[in-house]
C-alpha positions in Angstrom: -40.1 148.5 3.0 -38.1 147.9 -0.2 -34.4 148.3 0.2 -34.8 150.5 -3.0 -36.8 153.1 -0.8 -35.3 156.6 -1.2 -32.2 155.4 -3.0 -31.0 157.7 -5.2 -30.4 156.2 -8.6 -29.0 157.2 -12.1 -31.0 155.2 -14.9 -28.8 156.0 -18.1 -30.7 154.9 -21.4 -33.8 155.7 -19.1 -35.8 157.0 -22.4 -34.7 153.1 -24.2 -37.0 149.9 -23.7 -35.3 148.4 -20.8 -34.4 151.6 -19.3 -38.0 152.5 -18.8 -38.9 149.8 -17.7 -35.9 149.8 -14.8 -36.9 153.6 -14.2 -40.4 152.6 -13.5 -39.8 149.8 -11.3 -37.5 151.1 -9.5 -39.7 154.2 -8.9 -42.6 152.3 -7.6 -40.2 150.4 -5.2 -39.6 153.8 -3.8 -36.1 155.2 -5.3 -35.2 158.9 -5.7 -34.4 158.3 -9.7 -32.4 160.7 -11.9 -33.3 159.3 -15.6 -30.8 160.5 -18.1 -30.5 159.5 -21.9 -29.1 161.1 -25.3 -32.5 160.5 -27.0 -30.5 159.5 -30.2 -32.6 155.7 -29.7 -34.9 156.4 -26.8 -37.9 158.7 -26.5 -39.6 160.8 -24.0 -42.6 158.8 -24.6 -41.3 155.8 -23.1 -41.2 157.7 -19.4 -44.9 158.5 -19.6 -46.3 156.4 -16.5 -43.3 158.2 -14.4 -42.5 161.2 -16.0 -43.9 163.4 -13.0 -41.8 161.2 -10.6 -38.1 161.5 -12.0 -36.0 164.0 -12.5 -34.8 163.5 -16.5 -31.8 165.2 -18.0 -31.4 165.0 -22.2 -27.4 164.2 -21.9 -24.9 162.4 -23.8 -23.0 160.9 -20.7 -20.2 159.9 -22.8 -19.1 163.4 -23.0 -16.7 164.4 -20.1 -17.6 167.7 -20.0 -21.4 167.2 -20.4 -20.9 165.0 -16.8 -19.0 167.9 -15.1 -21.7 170.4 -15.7 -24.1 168.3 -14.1 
């Protein structure tokens, strides 16, 4: 068993070239993932292999009061 198994993990930049990559690894070694990105670089596209595995949220986490609401 992987140590990442039902982790829970916030991937920010998930949507971004490394991000996605992360996001799927880290989803096939068994973490809970919560993918968030801006999409100002990233796309949607990027997530397609785990897409129906993560839980995404289109954020800019450099706003405070974007974090609070979520």
């Amino acid at each position: 068993m992987s140590f990442w198994h039902e982790k829970k993990v916030l991937v920010t930049g998930a949507a971004g070239l490394l991000g996605s990559h992360a996001t799927e690894l880290l989803v096939d070694l068994g973490a809970d993932i919560t993918a968030a990105d801006d999409l100002s670089r990233g796309h949607t596209e990027n997530l397609r292999l785990c897409k129906d595995k993560i839980r995404f949220i289109e954020a800019d986490l450099r706003i405070p009061e974007v974090c609070h609401v979520l």
